[in-house]
LORO-305364 format. One record per atom (N, C-alpha, C): residue in three letters; x, y, z. Coordinates in steps of 0.001 Angstrom, whole numbers, plus 500000, padded with zeros to 6 digits. Example, Ala and Ser with C-alpha at 12.3 -4.5 7.8 and 13.67 -1.06 7.14 Angstrom:
2
Ala513190494310507800Ala512300495500507800Ala513200496700507800Ser512850497750507080Ser513670498940507140Ser512900500030507870
***
This chain:
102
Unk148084536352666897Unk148063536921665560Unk146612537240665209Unk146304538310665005Unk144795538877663997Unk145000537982663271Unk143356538049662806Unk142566537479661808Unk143095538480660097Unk143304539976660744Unk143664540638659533Unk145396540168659056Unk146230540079659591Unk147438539812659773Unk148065538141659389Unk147054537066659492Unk147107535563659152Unk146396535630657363Unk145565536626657921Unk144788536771655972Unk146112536997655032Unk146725538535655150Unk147852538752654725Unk148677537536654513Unk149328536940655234Unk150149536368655207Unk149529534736654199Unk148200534869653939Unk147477533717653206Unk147114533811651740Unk147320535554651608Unk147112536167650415Unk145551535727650689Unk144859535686651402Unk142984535852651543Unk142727537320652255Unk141132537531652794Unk140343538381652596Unk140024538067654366Unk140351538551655330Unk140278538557656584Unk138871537926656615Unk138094537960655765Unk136958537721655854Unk136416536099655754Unk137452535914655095Unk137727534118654698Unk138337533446656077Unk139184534556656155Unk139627533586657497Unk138983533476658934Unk137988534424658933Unk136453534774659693Unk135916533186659662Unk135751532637658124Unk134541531969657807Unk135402530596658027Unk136670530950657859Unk137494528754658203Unk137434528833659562Unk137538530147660416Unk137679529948661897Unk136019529283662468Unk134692530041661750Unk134135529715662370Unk133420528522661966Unk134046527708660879Unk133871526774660454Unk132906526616659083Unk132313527910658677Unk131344528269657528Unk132364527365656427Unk133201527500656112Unk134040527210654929Unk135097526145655729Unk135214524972654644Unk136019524242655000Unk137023524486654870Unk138293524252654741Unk139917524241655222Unk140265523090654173Unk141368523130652946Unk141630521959652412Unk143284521808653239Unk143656520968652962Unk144558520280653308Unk145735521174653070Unk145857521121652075Unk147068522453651886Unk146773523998652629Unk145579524304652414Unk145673525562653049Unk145712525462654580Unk145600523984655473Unk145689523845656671Unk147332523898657351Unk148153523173655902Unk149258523244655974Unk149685524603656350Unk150044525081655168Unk150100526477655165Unk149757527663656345Unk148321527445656907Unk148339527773658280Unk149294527852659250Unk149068526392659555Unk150708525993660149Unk151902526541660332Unk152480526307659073Unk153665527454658800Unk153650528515659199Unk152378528706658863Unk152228530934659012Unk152234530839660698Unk151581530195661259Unk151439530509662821Unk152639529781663316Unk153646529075662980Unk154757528029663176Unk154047527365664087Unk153401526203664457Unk152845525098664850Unk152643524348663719Unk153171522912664655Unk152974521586663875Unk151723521340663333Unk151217520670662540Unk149743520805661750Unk148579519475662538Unk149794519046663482Unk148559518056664651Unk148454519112665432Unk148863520511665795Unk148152521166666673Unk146780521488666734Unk146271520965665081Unk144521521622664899Unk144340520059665302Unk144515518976665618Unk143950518055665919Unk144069517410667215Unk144186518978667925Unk144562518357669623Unk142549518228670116Unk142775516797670768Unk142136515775671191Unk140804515096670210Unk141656515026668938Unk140993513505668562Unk141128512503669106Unk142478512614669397Unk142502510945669760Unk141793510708670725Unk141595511542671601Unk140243511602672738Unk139018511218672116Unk138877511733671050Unk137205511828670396Unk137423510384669976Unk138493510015669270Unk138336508611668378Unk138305507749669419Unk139187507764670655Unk139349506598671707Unk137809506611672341Unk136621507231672013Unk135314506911672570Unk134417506191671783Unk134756506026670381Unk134476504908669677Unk134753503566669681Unk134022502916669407Unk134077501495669772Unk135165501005668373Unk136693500737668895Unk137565500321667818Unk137139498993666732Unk136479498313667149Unk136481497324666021Unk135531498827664991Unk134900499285665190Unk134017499867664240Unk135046500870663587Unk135932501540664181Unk137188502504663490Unk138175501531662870Unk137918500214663226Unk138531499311661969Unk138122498933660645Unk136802498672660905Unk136326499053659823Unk135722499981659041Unk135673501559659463Unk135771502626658725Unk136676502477658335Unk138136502297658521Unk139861502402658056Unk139310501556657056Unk139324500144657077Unk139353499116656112Unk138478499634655090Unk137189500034654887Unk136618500307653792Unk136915501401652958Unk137768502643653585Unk138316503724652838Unk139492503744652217Unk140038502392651793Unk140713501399651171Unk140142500847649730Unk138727501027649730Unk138116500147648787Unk138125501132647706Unk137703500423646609Unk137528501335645262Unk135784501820645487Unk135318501076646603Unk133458502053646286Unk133707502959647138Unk134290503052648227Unk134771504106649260Unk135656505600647868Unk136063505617646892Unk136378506293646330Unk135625506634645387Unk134851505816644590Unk133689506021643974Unk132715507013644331Unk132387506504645650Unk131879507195646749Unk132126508535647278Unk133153508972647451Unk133658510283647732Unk133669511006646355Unk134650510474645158Unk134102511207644007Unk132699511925643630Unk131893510923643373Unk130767510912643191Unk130297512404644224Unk130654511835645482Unk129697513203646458Unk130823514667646111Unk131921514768646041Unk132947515760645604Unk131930516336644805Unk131288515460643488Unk131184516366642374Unk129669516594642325Unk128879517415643920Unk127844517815644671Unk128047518873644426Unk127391519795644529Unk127262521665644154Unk127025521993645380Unk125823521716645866Unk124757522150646817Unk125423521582647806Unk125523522585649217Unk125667521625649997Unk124719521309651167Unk123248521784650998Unk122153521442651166Unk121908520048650586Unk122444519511649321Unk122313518093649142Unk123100517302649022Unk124430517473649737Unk125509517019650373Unk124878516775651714Unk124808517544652286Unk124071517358653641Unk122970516359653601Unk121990515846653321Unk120831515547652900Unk121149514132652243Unk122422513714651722Unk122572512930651127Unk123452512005652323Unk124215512598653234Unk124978512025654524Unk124015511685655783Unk122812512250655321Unk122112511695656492Unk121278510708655983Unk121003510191655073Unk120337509572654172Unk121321508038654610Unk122336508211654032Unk123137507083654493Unk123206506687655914Unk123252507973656870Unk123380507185658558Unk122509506734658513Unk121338507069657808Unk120224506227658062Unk120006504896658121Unk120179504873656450Unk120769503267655710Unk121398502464656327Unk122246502961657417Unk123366502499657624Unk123409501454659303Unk122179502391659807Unk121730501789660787Unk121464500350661018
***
């Protein structure tokens, strides 16, 4: 399927769908759905080989990413960065933390 032909069918601007393919613009959840549908594939087809990527992490540590995105500062947390403009200081602000985090 074109890029002009998936737009249509998204009610977007071929040009948008240029910018989710090449990753410029993120993809929300619903419009990933929606994808889906339009191309009929299941919506783990965009997530063929995480589990590859995740199984190279050291699991106690993907236990506790899981466990803390549970918490109320883990939401605090995401709020808080959601309501970022820039994403020059979105960016800037995530590396700030790997830092911290070290």
């Amino acid at each position: 399927m074109s890029q002009m032909v998936l737009a249509d069918h998204l009610d977007l601007t071929f040009q948008q769908v240029q910018k989710y393919e090449k990753g410029t613009n993120r993809i929300s959840a619903g419009r990933l759905q929606r994808i889906a549908e339009v191309l009929t594939v299941p919506i783990m087809f965009f997530y063929a080989g995480f589990r590859k990527l995740e199984a190279k992490r050291d699991t106690d540590s993907v236990a506790i990413d899981f466990d803390f995105l549970q918490t109320d500062d883990a939401m605090r947390l995401v709020r808080a960065y959601s309501r970022i403009r820039h994403r020059g200081t979105q960016l800037k602000l995530v590396k700030l933390t790997e830092t911290l985090g070290r």
